[in-house]
C-alpha positions in Angstrom: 108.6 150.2 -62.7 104.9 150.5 -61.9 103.7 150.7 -65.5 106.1 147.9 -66.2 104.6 145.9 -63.8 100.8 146.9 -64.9 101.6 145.8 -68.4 102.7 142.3 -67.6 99.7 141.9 -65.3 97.4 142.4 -68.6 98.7 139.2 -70.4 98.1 137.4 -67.3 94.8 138.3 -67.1 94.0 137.8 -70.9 95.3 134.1 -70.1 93.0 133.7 -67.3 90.3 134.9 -69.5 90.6 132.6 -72.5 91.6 129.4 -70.2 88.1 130.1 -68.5 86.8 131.0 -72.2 88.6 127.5 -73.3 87.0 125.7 -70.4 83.6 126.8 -70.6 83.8 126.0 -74.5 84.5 122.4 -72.8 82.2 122.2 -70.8 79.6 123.0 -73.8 80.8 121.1 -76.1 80.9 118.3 -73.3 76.9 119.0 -72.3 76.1 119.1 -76.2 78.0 115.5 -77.1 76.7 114.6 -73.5 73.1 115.3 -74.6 73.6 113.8 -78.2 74.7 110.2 -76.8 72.2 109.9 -74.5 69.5 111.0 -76.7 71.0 108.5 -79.4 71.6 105.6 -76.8 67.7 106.4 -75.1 65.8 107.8 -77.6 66.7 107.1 -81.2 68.7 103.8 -80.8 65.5 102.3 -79.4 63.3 104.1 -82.3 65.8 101.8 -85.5 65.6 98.7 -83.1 61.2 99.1 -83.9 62.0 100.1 -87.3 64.5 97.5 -88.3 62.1 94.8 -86.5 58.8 96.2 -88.0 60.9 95.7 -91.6 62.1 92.3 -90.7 58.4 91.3 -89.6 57.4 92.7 -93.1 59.6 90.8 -94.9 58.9 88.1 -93.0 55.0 88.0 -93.3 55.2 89.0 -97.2 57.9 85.5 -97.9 55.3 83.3 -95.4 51.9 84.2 -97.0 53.3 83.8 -100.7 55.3 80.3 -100.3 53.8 76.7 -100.1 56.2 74.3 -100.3 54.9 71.0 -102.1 56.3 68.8 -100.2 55.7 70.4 -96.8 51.9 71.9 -96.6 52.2 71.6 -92.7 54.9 73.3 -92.4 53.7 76.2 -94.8 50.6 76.7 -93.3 52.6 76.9 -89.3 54.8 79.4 -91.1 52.0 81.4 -92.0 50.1 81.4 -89.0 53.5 82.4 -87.2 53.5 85.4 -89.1 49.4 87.0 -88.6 47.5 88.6 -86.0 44.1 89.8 -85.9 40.6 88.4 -86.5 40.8 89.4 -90.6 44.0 87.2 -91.4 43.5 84.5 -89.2 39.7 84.1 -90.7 40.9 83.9 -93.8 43.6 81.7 -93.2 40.9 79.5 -91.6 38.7 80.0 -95.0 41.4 78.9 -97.2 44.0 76.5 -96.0 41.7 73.5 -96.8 41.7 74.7 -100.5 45.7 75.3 -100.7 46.0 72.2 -99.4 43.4 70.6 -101.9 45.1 72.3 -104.7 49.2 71.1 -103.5 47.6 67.8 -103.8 46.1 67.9 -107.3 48.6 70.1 -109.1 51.8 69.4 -107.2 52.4 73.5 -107.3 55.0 75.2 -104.9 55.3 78.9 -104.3 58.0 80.7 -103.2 58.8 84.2 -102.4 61.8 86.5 -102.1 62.2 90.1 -101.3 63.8 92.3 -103.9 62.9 95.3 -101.7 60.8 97.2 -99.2 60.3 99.9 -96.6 58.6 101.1 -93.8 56.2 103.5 -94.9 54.6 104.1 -91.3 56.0 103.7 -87.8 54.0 104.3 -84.2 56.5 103.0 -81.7 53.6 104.2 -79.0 50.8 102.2 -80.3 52.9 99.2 -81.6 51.7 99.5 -85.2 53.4 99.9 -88.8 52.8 99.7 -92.0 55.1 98.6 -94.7 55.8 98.3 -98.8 57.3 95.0 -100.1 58.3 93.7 -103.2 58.6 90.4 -103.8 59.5 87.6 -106.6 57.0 84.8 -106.2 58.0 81.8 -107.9 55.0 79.4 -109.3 56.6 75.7 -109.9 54.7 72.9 -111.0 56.0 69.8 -112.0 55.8 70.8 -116.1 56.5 74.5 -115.7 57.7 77.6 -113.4 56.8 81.0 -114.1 58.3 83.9 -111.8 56.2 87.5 -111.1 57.2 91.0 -109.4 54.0 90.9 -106.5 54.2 94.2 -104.4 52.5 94.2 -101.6 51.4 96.9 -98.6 51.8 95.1 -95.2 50.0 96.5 -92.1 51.8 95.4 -89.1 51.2 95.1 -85.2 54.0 94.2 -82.3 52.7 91.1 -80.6 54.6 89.4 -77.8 58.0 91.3 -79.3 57.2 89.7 -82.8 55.7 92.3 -85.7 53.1 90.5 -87.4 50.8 90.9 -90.6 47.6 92.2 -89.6 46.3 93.1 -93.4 47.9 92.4 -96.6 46.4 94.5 -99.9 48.0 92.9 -103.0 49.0 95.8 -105.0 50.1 94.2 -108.5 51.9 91.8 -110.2 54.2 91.3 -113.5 55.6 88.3 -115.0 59.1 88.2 -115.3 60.4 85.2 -116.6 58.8 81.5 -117.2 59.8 78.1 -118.4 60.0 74.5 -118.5 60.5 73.2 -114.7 64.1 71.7 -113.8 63.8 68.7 -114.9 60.4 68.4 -116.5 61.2 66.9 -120.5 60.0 69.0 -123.2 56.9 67.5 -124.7 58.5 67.7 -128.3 61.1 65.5 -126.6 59.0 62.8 -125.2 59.3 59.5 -126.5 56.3 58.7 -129.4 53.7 56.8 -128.6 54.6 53.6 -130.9 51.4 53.9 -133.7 48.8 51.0 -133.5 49.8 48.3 -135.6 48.1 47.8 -139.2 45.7 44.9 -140.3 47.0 43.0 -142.6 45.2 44.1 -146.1 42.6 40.8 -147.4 43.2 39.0 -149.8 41.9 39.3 -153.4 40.6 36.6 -154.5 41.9 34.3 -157.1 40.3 33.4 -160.1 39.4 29.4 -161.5 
């Protein structure tokens, strides 16, 4: 009866081994998932928000300083502005926004750019700066013609007031990729002829006796 009784303790105290085995697993496996939200809610969900926003900025800045729209110069120019910061942009915005306004005027010529793709290429959360690469299809419309070109661009960026801004832009190529007649625009072989200048009547020979 003793030894009967000493082998059914031994299953009772392998049971109360691997239920404390089982809870410390759970407890660890609780502190690890514990530590990995936190540092995903605190550390790295904070760290996309900057990236996503530094991207958006970029994308942003690249569309504003490649589109003017003809019929809105104001508004192109604020849009630009909205998207710079720093002494070298904003001087040069300064330099040159008589002369694109000068040049809307006397050619009628839009721009406008779209973002086939880009990346961050640097991110300092700590000092609030980025840089990024963009590529962009700027569209060149005048009122005879269009012609379309792959522009890549390398976009350093700063946080200002919770906005990421342009603070250089280095133009880093560009290829044509399509061009035509405008919408709209008639062909010149299909303008109507100028009618031709009407002849002189030829003199008169004159007639004999």
């Amino acid at each position: 009866m003793h030894r009967h009784r000493k082998g059914r303790g031994r299953p009772r105290r392998a049971a109360t081994a691997i239920t404390g085995l089982l809870a410390a697993v759970t407890l660890g496996a609780a502190v690890w998932f514990g530590f990995g939200w936190g540092k995903a809610l605190f550390v790295d969900r904070p760290v996309a928000d900057a990236r996503d926003a530094a991207l958006s900025g970029a994308f942003q800045a690249a569309i504003n300083l490649n589109s003017v729209d003809a019929e809105n110069v104001d508004a192109s120019i604020e849009n630009m502005r909205s998207s710079i910061t720093g002494e070298a942009l904003e001087n040069d915005l300064a330099a040159t926004e008589q002369q694109i306004r000068d040049q809307v005027a006397q050619t009628g010529t839009s721009m406008a750019g779209e973002v086939l793709f880009g990346t961050l290429t640097e991110l300092n959360t700590d000092d609030e700066v980025a840089k990024a690469l963009v590529v962009l299809a700027v569209r060149t419309t005048t009122p005879e013609n269009f012609v379309t070109n792959k522009v890549s661009v390398n976009v350093s960026l700063r946080e200002v007031d919770g906005v990421w801004r342009a603070e250089t832009i280095e133009p880093l190529g560009s290829v044509q990729m399509e061009a035509g007649p405008a919408p709209g625009a008639v062909p010149p072989e299909a303008a109507p002829a100028a009618p031709a200048p009407a002849e002189a009547p030829a003199p008169e020979e004159p007639q004999g006796p």
